[in-house]
N, CA and C of each residue as an Amber inpcrd file, in Angstrom:
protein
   246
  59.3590000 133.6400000  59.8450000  58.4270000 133.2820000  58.7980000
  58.4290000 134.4170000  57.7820000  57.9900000 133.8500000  56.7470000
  58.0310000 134.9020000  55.6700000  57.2790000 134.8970000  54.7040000
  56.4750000 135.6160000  53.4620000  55.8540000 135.5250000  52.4430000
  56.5190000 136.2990000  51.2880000  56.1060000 135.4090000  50.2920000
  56.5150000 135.9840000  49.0290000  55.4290000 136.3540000  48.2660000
  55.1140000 137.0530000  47.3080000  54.1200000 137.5540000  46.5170000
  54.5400000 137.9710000  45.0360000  54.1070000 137.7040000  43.8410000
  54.9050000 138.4190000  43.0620000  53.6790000 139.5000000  41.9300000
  53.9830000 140.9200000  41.9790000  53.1080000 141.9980000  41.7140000
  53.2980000 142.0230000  39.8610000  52.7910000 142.7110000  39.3950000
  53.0790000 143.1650000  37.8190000  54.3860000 143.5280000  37.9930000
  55.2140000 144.5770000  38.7150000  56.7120000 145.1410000  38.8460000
  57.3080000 145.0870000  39.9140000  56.8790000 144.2480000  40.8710000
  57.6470000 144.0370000  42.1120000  57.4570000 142.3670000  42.3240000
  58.3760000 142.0940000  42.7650000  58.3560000 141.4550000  44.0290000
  58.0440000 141.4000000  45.1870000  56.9530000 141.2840000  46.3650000
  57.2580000 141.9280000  47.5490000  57.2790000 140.4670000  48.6180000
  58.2790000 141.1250000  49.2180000  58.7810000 139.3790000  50.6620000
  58.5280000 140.5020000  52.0050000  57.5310000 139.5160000  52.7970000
  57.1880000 140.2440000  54.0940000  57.9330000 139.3840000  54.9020000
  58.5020000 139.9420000  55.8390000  59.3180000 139.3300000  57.0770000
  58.6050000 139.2370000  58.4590000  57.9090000 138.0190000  58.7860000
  57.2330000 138.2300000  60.3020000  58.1020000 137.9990000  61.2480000
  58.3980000 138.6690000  62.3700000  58.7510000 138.3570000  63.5960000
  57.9780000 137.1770000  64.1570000  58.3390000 136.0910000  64.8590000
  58.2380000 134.9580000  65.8150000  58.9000000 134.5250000  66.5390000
  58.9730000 134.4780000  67.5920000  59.5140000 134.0430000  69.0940000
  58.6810000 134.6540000  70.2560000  59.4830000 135.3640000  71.0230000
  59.2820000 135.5380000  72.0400000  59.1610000 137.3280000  72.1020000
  58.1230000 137.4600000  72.3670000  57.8300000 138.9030000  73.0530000
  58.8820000 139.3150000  73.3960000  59.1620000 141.1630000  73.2230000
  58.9000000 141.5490000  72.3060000  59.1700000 141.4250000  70.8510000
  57.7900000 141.4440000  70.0710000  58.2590000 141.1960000  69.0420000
  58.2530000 142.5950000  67.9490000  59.2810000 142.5700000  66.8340000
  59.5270000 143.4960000  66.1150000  58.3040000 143.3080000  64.5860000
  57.4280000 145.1620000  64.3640000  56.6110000 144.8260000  63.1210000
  57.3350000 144.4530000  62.0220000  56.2170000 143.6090000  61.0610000
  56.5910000 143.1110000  59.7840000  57.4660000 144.0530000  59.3110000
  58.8550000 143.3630000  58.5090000  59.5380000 143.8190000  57.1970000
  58.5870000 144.2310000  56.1330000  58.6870000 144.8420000  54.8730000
  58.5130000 144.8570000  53.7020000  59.7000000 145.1240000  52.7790000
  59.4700000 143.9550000  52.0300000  60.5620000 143.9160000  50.9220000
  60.2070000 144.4530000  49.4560000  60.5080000 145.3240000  49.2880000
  59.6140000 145.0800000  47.5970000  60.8060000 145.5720000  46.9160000
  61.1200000 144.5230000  45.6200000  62.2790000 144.7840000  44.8350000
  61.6870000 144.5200000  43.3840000  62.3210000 145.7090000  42.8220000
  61.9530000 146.2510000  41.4360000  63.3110000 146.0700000  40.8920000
  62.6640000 146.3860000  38.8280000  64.8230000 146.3310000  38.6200000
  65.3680000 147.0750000  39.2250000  65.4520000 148.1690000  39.7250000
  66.1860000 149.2160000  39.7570000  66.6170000 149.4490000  41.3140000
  65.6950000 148.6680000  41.8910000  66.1690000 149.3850000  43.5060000
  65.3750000 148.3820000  44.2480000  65.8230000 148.3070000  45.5350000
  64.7400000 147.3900000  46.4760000  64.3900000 148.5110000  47.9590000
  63.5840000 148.3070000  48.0360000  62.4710000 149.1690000  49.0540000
  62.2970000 147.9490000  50.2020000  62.6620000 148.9080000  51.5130000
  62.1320000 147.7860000  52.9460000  61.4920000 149.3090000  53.7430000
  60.6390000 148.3720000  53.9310000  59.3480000 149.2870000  55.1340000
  59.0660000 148.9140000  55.9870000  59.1960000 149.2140000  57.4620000
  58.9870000 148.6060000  58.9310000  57.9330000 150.2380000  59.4570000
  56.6240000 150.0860000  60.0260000  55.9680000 150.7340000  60.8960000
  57.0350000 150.9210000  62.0240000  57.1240000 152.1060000  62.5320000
  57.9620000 152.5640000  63.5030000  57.2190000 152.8820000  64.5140000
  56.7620000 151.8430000  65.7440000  55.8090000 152.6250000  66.3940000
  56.0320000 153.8290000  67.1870000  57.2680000 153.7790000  67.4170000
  57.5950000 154.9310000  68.3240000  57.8530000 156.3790000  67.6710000
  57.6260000 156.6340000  66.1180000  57.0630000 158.0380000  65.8420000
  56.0060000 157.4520000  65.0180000  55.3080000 156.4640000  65.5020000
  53.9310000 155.9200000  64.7990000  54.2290000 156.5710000  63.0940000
  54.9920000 156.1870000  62.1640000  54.6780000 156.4500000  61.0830000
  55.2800000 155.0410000  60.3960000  55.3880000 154.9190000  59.2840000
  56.1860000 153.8850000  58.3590000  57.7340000 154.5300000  57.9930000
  58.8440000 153.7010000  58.2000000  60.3370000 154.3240000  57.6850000
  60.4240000 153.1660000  56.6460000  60.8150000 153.8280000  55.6350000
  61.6250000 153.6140000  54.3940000  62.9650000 153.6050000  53.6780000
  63.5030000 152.3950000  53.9160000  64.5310000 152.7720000  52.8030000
  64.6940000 152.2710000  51.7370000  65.5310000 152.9220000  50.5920000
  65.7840000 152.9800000  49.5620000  67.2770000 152.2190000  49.4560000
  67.6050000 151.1270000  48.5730000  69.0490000 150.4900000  48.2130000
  69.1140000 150.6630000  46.4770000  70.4030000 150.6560000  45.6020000
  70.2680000 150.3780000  44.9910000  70.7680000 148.8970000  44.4990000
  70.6200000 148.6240000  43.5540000  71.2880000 146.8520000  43.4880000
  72.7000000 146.6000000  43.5880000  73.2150000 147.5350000  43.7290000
  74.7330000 147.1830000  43.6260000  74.8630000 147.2890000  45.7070000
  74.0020000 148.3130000  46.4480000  74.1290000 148.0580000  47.7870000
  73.6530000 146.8300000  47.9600000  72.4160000 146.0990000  47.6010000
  72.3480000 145.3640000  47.8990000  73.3080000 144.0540000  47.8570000
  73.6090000 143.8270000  46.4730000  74.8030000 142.5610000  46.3650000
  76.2490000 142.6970000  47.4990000  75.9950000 144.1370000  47.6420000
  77.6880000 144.7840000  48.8520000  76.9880000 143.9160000  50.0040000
  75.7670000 144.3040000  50.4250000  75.0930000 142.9890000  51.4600000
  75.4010000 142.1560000  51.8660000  74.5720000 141.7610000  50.5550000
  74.6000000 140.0620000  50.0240000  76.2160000 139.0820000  51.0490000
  77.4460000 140.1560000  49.7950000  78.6000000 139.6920000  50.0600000
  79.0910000 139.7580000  51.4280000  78.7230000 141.2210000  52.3960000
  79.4720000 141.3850000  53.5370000  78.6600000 140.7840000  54.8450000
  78.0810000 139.9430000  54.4160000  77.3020000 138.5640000  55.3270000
  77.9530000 137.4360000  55.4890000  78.9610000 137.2930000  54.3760000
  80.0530000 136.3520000  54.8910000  81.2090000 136.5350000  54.8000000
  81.6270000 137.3120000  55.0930000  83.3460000 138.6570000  55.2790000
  83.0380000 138.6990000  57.0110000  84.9990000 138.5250000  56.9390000
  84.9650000 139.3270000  58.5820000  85.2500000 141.1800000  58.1270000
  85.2910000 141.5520000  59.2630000  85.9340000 142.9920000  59.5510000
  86.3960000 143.5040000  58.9700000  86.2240000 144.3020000  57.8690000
  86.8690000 145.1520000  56.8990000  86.4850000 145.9050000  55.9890000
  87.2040000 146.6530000  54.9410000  86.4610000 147.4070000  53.9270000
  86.7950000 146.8200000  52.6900000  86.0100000 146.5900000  51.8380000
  85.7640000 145.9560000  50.7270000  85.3080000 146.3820000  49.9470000
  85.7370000 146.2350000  48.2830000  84.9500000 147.1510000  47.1710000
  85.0100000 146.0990000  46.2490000  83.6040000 145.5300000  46.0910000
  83.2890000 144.4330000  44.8970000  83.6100000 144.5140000  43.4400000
  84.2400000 143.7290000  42.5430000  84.7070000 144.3860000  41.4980000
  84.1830000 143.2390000  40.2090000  83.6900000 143.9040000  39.2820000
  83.2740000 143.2130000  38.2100000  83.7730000 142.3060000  37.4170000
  83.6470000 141.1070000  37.1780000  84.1310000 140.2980000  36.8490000
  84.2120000 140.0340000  35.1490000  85.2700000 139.4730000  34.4560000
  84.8040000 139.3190000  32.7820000  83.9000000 138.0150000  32.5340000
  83.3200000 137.9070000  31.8370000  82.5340000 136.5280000  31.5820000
  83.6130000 135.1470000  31.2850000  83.3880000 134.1640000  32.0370000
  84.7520000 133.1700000  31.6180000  85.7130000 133.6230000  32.9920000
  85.5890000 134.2830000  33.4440000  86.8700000 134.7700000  34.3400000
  86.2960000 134.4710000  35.9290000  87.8690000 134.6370000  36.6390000
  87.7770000 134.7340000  38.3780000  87.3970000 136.0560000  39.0610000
């Protein structure tokens, strides 16, 4: 399950865990132009971890979610073009 919200400069999409015990704390998504931010409570040094992507990691993502095994470097395309 999931929620969307949309702020003055973010976006933020929370990710709930559902199934079966154990379950993992909420995601936080919050994506700005410039970068997208995910935050999970870590209970085991009880604090919040953060990371930082910028948009071009993210689209490398995006893409290597449906790639097998390999290294890949995404390359910009011309408008009109393959």
């Amino acid at each position: 399950m999931f929620t969307i919200e949309h702020d003055y400069d973010t976006t933020v999409v929370t990710l709930i865990d559902e199934g079966k015990a154990p379950l993992k704390e909420d995601v936080i998504i919050n994506a700005f132009d410039d970068c997208i931010t995910l935050t999970q409570f870590d209970p085991r040094i009880d604090d919040v971890v953060r990371v930082t992507l910028s948009i071009s990691q993210l689209r490398d993502i995006e893409a290597a979610l449906d790639l097998p095994e390999g290294v890949y470097r995404l390359r910009k395309t011309d408008e009109g073009g393959p």
